[in-house]
C-alpha positions, 0 to 999 in steps of 0.5 A, a space after each residue: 913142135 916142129 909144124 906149128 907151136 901151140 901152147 902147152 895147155 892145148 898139147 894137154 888137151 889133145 893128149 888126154 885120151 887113150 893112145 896106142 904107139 908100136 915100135 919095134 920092140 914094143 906096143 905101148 897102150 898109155 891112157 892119159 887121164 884130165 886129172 894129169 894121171 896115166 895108166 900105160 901097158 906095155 907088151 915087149 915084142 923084143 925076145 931079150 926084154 921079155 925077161 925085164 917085163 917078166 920083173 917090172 911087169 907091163 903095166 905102170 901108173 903115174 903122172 904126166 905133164 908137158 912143158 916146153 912141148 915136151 912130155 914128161 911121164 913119171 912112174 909111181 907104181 909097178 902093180 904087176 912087179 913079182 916084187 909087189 908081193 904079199 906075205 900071208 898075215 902080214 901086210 902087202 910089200 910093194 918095194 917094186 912101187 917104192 924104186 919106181 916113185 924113187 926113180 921118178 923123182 930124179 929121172 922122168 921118160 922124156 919125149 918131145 912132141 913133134 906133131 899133135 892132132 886129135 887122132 895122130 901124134 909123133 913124139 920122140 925119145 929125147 936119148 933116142 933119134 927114132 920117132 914114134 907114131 901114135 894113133 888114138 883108139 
């Protein structure tokens, strides 16, 4: 972190919490749980990603943690994918939560924090140059 350096475990206690962070091709809602589990939402406000939304759904579950000051999320469950679907009479596919827990496994969303407090939180996507700001609700 760039202000001043604090220790992983209190980055984790501060997160914990729900956050609403805009960008501007998507509002993301992440409630960020002490059992170091996340439920996110996320509402594309980008016209062209509108249909991956439609596939993937905007609602995800996972694990989370921070090391080195870095945040990492990574998604076991896709619950409003069209590809978890059930059969009648026969039990429920969820091949959609299968990819993203093998997905997870090798690539994981990564942010660094760049500055932390109580109700305000800049992070930035490690592939991207753009910062984002969060707010607690």
């Amino acid at each position: 972190m760039n202000d001043t350096d604090i220790a992983d475990l209190e980055i984790e206690k501060l997160l914990v919490g729900k956050w609403r962070f805009n960008t501007s091709w998507e509002k993301l809602s992440i409630e960020f749980k002490n059992d170091m589990t996340y439920e996110q939402t996320r509402i594309q406000t980008l016209f062209l990603s509108k249909p991956l939304e439609f596939i993937t759904g905007n609602q995800f579950t996972g694990v989370w943690h921070v090391r080195e000051g870095r945040l990492f999320l990574n998604v076991k469950t896709l619950p409003q994918s069209i590809f978890n679907f059930k059969v009648p009479l026969v039990i429920k596919i969820s091949a959609a939560d299968f990819v993203g827990k093998i997905t997870s496994v090798f690539v994981s969303e990564t942010y660094e924090i760049i500055k932390l407090s109580k109700s305000k939180c800049i992070i930035k996507e490690l592939d991207k140059e753009e910062t984002i700001t969060g707010i607690k609700i």
